[in-house]
N, C-alpha and C positions, 0 to 999 in steps of 0.2 A: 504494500500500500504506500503511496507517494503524503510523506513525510514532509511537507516546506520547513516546519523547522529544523529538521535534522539535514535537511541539503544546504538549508544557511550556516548550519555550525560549521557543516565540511568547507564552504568556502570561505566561513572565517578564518579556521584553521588556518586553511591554505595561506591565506593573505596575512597571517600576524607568521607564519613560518619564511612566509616570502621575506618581510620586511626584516624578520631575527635572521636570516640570511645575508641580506644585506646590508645588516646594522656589524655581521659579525665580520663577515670581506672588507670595511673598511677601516674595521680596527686589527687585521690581519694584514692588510696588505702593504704597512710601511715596513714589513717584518719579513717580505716575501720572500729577498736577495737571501738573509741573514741565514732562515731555514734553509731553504735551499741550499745552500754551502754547507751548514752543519751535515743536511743528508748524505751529500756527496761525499764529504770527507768520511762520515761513517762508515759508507758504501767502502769507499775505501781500507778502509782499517777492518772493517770486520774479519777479514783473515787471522790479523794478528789478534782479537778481542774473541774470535771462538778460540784458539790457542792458548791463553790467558785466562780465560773461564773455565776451561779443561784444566787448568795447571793449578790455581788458588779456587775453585770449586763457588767459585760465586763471580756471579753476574756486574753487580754494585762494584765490586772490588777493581773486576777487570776494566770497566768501563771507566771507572774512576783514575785509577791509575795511567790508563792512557789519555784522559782530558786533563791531565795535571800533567801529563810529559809534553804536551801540545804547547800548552803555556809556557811551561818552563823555557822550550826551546824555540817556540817564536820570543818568548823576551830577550833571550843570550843574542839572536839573530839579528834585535833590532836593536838592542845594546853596543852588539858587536859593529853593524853595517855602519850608525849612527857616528860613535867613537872615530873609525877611520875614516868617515866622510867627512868629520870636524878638522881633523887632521892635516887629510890632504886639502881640506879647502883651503886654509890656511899656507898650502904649500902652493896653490893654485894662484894664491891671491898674491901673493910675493914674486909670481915669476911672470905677470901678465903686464907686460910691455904696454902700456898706456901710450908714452908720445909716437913711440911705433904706430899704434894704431890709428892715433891723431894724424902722424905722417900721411898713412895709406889715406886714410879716408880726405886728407888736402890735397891727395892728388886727382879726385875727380869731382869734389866740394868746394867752391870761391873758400879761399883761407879765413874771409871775416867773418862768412859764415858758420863755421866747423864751429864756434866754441859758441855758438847759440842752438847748433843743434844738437851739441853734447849737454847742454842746460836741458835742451826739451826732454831727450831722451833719458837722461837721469832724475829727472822729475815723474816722468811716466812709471820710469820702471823703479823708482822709490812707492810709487801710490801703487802701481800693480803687486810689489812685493808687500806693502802694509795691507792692502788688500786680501792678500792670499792669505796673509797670518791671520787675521780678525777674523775669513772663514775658518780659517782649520781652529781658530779657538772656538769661536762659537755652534761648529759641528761637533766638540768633542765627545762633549755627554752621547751625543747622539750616535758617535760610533764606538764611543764605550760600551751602550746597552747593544746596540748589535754586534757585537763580538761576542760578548759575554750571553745574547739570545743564542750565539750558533755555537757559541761551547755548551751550552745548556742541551741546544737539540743532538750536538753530538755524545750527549754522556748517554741521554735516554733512547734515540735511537740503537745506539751499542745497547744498551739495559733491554729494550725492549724488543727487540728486532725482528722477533718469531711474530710477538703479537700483531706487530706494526706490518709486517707483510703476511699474512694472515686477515686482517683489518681491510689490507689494499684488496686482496684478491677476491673477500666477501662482496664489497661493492662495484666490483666489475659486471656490468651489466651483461655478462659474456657466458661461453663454453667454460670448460676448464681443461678444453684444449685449447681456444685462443687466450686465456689466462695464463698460458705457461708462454705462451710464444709471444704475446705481450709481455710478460715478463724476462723472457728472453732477450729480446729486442731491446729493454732495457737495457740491459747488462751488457749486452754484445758494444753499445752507442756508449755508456759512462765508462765500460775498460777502455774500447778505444779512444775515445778524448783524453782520460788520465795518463793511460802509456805516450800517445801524441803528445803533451802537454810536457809530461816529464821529460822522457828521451830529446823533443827537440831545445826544451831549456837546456838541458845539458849539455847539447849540441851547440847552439846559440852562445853560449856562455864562453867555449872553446873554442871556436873561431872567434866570436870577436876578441879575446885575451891576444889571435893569434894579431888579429887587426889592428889591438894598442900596441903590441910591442913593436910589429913590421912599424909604424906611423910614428913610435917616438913617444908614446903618453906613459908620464910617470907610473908606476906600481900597478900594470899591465893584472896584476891577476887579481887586486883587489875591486878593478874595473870589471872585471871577466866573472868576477863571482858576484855583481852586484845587478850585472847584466842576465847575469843566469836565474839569479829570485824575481828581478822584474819583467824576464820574460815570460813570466806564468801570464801576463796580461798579455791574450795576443793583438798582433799586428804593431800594437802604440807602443808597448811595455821596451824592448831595447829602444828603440829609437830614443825614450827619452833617457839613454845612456849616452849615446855615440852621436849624438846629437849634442849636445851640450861640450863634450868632451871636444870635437869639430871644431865649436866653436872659439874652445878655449886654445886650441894650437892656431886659430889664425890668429887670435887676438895675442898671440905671443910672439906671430910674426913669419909662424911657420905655413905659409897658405898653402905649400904643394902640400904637406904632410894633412891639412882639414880637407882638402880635396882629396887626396887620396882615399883618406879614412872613411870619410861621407861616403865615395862611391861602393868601396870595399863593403863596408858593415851594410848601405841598401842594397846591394847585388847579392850577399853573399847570406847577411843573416837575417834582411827584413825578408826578401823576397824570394828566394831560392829555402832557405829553411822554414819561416813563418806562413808564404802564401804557398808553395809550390811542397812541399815535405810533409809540413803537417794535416791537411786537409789528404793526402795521400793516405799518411797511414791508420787516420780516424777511417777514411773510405776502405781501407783493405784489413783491420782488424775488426772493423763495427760491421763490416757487409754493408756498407751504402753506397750511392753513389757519389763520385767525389762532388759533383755539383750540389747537391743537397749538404754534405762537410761543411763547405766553403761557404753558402749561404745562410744553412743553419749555426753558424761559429759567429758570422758576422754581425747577422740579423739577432741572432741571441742575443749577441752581448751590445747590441745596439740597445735593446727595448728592457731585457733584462740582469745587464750589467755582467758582472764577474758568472753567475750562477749560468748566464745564460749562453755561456761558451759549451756547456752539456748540457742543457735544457733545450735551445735553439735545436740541432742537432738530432735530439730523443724527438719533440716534436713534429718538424718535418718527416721523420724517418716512419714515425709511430701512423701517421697522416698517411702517407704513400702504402702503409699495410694495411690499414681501413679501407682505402677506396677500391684495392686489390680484392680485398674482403668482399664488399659492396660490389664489384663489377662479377665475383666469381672467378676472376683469376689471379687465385693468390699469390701464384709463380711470376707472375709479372716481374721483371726485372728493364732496368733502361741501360740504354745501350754505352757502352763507355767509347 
């Protein structure tokens, strides 16, 4: 028998579900990057945390243990990278030939002009540097709780891990045969972006060390190792090593040795290892196609920042087995 007040409760329901829905994505989703990374990294580790849970027979322990050795040794890393970057900047700043540089630049600047445009220019990049700082002070809180959200999601993902993919696989609207092969796909798309990611930082970090010392830049491997933790950011992440460093050999007078370096480190480690290498080996360890790599890498971490260098990537890939799904030919593969 037809109920109107029981069909109004159901659409209430509906509608106070809809809106706790979207009361709850917007207070999730300044938070989105922060989990995402915590997951990844767990994904990661979970090898060595079921090994650890097998050895000390508790869960808490193993999990704990390894989000206290993360800290520990992201702090030594940026204590350590910090310390020698004060160092040499200091050693940077002592050997940077100023009237040299005034020289060069009178030679294609009227001379009365040079010293108002070294006023403008020093003035810009006085407000662009006090600028920079008053952000990064005033984002700090802000990336203090996100750190500490994604060590938080990495201790409980390790803690919880059976349940948490357990959890995923119940709300899969699916078989639990495309539940495995979606999970599959998973795993196939975050090993190969981590192994790409590692292997070409380490790559990356070793030629250009090879590119400071051929060019002439002081303490070639403390450059080479700084090069190598910032190239987990791709495409950007070296350049803004070899880049700066570029600049400081012409500003010291040495322009063949910034020229050479510039081209060496873009030929060599932006584009040949970062665009041409790793999109390679995401495509031949992940099973996709390198065009979807290189898009889903890009457009990731366009829309979704650091997280979305694996997320981009899982995405598309995850998308191209659906519609394979939907058309009935799940064997679809594109053509290389």
């Amino acid at each position: 028998m037809y109920d109107p007040k029981k069909r109004m409760s159901k659409y209430v329901f509906i509608a106070f579900f809809v809106i706790l829905g979207y009361l709850a994505y917007l207070l999730a989703k300044p938070f989105f990057g922060a989990v995402i990374i915590g997951l990844i990294v767990a994904y990661a580790l979970m090898p060595l945390h079921r090994r650890l849970s097998g050895f000390f027979k508790n869960k808490n322990i193993s999990a704990g243990l390894i989000t206290i050795c993360l800290i520990v040794i992201a702090l030594l890393l940026f204590l350590l990278i910090v310390s020698l970057l004060v160092n040499e900047s200091a050693t940077i700043y002592d050997k940077i030939n100023v009237s040299g540089l005034v020289s060069l630049i009178q030679k294609y600047v009227d001379s009365e002009k040079v010293e108002q445009y070294i006023n403008i220019v020093a003035q810009k990049g006085l407000g662009a540097f006090l600028d920079l700082v008053s952000r990064l002070v005033v984002s700090l809180p802000e990336k203090i709780i996100m750190i500490l959200i994604s060590l938080a999601t990495i201790f409980f993902a390790l803690r919880d891990s059976e349940k948490l993919t357990a959890g995923i696989r119940n709300v899969m609207p699916v078989s639990e045969e495309y539940k495995g092969k979606i999970t599959a796909r998973f795993g196939h798309t975050v090993d190969a972006v981590l192994y790409s990611m590692v292997l070409v930082s380490i790559l990356q970090g070793i030629v250009a060390t090879i590119g400071y010392y051929l060019f002439g830049v002081s303490t070639p491997l403390l450059w080479g190792f700084v090069t190598l933790v910032i190239a987990m950011l791709p495409f950007v992440g070296p350049t803004l090593v070899w880049a700066p460093l570029a600049v400081y050999l012409f500003a010291t007078g040495h322009t063949a040795a910034a020229i050479g370096l510039a081209v060496f480190c873009l030929l060599f480690v932006t584009i040949l290892l970062d665009m041409v290498l790793k999109p390679k080996l995401i495509s031949q360890k992940g099973k996709i196609h390198p065009l979807i790599a290189i898009i889903g890498v890009i457009g990731g971490f366009s829309v979704f920042g650091v997280s979305g260098v694996i997320l981009g990537p899982f995405v598309l890939s995850l998308f191209i087995f659906l519609l394979t799904v939907l058309l009935g030919k799940e064997h679809i593969k594109l053509q290389e």
